[in-house]
C-alpha positions as CSV (number, residue, x, y, z in Angstrom):
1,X,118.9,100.8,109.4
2,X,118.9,98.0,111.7
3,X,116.2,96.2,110.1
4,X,118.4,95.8,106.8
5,X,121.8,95.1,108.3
6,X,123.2,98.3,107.4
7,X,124.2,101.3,109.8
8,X,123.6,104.9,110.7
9,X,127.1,105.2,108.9
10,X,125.5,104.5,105.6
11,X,122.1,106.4,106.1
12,X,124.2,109.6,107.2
13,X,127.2,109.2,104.2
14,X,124.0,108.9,101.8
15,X,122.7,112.5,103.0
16,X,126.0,113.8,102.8
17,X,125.7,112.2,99.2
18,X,129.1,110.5,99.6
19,X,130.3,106.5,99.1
20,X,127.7,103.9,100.3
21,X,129.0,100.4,99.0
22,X,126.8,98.2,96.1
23,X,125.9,95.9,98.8
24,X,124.9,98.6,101.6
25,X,122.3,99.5,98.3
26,X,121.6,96.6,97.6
27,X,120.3,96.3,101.1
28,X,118.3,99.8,101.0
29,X,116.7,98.9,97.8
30,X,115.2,95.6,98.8
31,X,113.7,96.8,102.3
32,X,111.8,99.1,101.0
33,X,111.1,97.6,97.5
34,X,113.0,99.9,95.0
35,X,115.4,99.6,92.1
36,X,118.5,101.5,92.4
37,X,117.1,103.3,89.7
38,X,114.2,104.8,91.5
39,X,116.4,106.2,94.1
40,X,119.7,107.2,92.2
41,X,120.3,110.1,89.3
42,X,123.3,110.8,87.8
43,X,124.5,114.7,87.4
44,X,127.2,115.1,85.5
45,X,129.8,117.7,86.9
C-alpha cells in the first residue's frame, strides 16, 4: 500500500469489508488500473 499512499489500515478494513474512504479508492483503483466498478458489488441486505 505504500506504493499508492494508502495504509495497511485500508487494505485490512477492505478484507474486513468495512469503510475505506472515496479517496483511499480512488487510490486502489488507479495503481492497479481498475474502475471502482470492477472491484465493487453491491448486495442488498
Amino acid at each position: 500500500m505504500f506504493l499508492i499512499g494508502s495504509t495497511s489500515n485500508t487494505l485490512a478494513n477492505m478484507g474486513k469489508n468495512e469503510y475505506i474512504s472515496m479517496k483511499n479508492l480512488e487510490k486502489i483503483c488507479k495503481a492497479i488500473n481498475l474502475t471502482p466498478s470492477e472491484i465493487l458489488e453491491f448486495v442488498e441486505d
